[in-house]
C-alpha positions in Angstrom: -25.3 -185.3 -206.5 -22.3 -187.0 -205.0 -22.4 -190.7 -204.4 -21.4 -191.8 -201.0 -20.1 -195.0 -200.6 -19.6 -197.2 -197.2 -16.0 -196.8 -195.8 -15.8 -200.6 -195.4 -17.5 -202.3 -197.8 -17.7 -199.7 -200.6 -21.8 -200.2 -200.5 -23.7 -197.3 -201.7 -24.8 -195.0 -199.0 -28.6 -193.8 -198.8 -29.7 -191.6 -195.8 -28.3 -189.0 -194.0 -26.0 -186.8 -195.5 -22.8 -187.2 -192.9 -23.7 -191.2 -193.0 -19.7 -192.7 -193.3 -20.9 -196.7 -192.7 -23.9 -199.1 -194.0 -24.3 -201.2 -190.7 -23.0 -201.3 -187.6 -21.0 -204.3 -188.3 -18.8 -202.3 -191.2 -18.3 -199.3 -188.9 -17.0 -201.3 -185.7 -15.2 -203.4 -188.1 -13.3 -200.1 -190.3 -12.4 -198.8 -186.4 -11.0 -202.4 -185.3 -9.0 -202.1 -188.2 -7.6 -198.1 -187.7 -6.8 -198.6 -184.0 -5.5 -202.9 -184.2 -2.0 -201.5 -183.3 -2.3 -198.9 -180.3 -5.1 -201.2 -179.1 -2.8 -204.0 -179.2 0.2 -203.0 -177.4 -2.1 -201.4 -174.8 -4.3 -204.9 -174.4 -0.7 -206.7 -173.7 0.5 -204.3 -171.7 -2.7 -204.6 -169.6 -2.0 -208.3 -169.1 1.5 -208.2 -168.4 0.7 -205.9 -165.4 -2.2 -208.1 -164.5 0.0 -210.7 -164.1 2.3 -209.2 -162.3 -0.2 -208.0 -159.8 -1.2 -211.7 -159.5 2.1 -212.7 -158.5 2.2 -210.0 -156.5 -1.0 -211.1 -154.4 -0.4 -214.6 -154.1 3.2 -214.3 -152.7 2.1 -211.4 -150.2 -1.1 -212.7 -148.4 -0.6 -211.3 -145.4 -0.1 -207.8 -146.5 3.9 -207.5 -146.1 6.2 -210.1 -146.5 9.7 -210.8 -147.9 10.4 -212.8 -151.1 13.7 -213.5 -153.2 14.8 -212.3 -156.6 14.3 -216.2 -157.9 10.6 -216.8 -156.4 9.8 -213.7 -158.7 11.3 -214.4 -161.7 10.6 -217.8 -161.4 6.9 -216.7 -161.3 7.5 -214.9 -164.3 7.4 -211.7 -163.1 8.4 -209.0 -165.3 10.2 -205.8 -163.2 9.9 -203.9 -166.5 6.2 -203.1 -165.9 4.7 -200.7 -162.9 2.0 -198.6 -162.5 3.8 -196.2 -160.2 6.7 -194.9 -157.7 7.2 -194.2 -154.4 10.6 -192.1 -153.0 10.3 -191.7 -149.1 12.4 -189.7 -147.2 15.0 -192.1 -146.2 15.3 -192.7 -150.2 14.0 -195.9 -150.4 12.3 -196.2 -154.0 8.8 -198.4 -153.7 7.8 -199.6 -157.1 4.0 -200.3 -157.5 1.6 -202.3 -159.3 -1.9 -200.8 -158.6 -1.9 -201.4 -154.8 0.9 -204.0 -154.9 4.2 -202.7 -153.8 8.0 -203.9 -153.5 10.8 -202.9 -152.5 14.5 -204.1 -153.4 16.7 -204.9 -150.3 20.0 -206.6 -149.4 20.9 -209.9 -151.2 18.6 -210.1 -153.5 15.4 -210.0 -151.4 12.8 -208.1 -151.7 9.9 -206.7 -149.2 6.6 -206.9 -150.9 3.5 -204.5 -149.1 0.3 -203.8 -150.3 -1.2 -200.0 -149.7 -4.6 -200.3 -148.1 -6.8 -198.0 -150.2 
């Protein structure tokens, strides 16, 4: 009979036959360790858009407004990161953060909206 052995922790294995772990603790541990980099770049991805949804929020309370290039940056807003496009006819390109949209215009200023779900 083959001796099974705990992918972790190398501890002997009794029970089932397709058991892989010998606590919960070892198996959520071994999968931490497999996925650390994908889940890792997605986490900071993740919380760069939250924060530029943030910024995006606070600078357009009222539901449309118009901001500059600095106020943005300055914010630490990072144009980098969207969630989505927009083209419309006249070929204005929207770039949005979840329901958080701007849109570049003339001398540096840009119109934020946000798209009422």
């Amino acid at each position: 009979m083959e001796k099974r052995e705990c992918l972790e922790c190398s501890t002997p294995l009794k029970g089932r036959a397709d058991q892989k772990f010998c606590s919960d603790y070892c198996r959520n541990t071994y999968n931490n360790k497999v996925d650390k980099d994908t889940k890792n770049l997605i986490r900071n991805i993740n919380n760069r858009l939250k924060k530029n949804y943030k910024i995006l929020s606070e600078l357009n309370s009222s539901g449309k407004t118009k901001v500059s290039r600095t106020k943005l940056y300055d914010k630490g807003f990072d144009f980098q990161l969207f969630t989505s496009v927009y083209h419309t006819k006249t070929g204005n390109t929207y770039f949005y953060v979840y329901n958080q949209g701007y849109l570049a215009l003339e001398n540096d200023l840009f119109l934020l909206i946000k798209k009422e779900l």
